[in-house]
Phi, psi and omega in degrees: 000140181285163189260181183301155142285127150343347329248158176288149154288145168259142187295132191223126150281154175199135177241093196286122160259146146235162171241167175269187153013100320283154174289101181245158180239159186283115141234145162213172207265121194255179187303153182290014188266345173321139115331130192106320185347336165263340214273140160317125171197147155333123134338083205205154154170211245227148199284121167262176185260032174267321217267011180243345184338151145289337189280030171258354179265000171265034163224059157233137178297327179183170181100012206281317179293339193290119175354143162301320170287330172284338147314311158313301214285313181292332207283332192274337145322272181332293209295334177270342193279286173302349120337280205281333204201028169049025180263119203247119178257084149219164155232171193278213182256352131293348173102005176287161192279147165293178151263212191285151178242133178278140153305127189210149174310347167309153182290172206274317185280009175264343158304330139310311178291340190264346168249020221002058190243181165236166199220135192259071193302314186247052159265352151274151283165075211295119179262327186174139181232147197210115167271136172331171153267168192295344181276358174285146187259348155234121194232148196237134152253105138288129196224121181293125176237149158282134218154100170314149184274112155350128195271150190048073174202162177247125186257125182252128158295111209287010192083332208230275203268334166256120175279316181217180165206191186189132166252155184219194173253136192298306183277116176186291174295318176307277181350296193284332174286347163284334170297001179066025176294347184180146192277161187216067167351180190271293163325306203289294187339296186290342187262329144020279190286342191284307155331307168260053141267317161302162199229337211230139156284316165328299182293324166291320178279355160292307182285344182266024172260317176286331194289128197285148170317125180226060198315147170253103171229109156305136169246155170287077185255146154267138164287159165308133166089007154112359216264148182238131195229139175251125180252133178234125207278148175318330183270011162299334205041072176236330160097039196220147167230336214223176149192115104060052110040124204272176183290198205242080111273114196270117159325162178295328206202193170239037186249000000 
């Protein structure tokens, strides 16, 4: 017998935003045509192979030197956070936040260069990597990017794949999900509860800078009675191993 195949993950971004007073992060709700469609999540979505460009470097503020996926990886975090919620994180050549950007049919860098802004890789912060599990027939390298919310912009739902958002307080969201007020996926949970260990954007983002690297790949066991459990090893530190495993229709992403 042959053996199964794997499917490769595909590499993805997710953009933990945060704000101050009070300290809240960006979530929002995709369409009912979604996986998920209830479900809570990061701004995110799957890396392109515009976000490896060299013409992105002479509009970066800083990061130009940073590995190629990980550069790709930050430029595609900005770049879906501004899809899904019109928040454009660049700044000018004083270091001030751009202002708000109409969303257009333009490719994402030219919208940049049209704000006349630069995008600043390392005022963001790899917060967390989580891969699918291997039993998914769609699978993500999923990458957490950290990140303040840019002062005078708005965050808009784009209509089509994001339907709504909300900023909340990181236990504000965990809480109702466990009270079942909304589904949370397991990644999105944990980096959460990770999230409200911090009072701060400063203080998360100090702290996911010290934090050592860890990939996350859930394995799947089955239980009595049919019950599916994702299991994650202690040295992840989320202080969490286990979590109820949804049925095996697989997420989009890991965000």
């Amino acid at each position: 017998m042959q053996p199964k195949h794997e499917p490769e993950p595909r590499l993805a971004a997710t953009m933990v935003l945060v704000r101050d007073d009070p300290f809240e992060v960006l979530m929002v709700r995709r369409n009912a045509r979604a996986v998920f469609a209830s479900a809570l999540v990061f701004p995110g979505g799957a890396v392109d192979d515009d976000d490896f460009s060299d013409e992105w470097l002479p509009l970066l503020a800083s990061g130009g030197e940073l590995d190629a996926t990980e550069r790709a990886v930050r430029i595609a975090a900005i770049r879906e956070t501004f899809e899904e919620t019109a928040i454009l994180l660049a700044q000018t050549n004083d270091g001030a936040d751009v202002p708000q950007q109409h969303r257009s049919d333009a490719p994402f860098i030219e919208v940049v260069r049209a704000s006349g802004g630069l995008l600043d890789l390392h005022q963001t912060a790899h917060f967390g990597h989580w891969i699918t599990p291997v039993v998914a027939p769609r699978r993500f390298d999923t990458h957490f990017v950290l990140a303040r919310a840019p002062r005078g912009q708005q965050a808009i739902p784009d209509g089509g794949e994001t339907v709504d958002l909300e900023w909340a307080s990181p236990a504000a969201v965990v809480e109702r999900a466990n009270a079942g007020e909304h589904t949370i996926i397991f990644p999105t949970l944990l980096n959460l509860m990770r999230l409200g260990e911090s009072t701060s954007a400063d203080e998360a983002i100090r702290a996911a800078r010290l934090r050592a690297r860890f990939t996350v790949l859930p394995v799947i066991e089955e239980r009595a009675g049919g019950e599916r459990v994702a299991l994650i090893p202690p040295e992840a530190g989320y202080g969490v191993t286990e979590h109820v495993a949804p049925p095996p229709d697989p997420p989009r992403d890991s965000r």
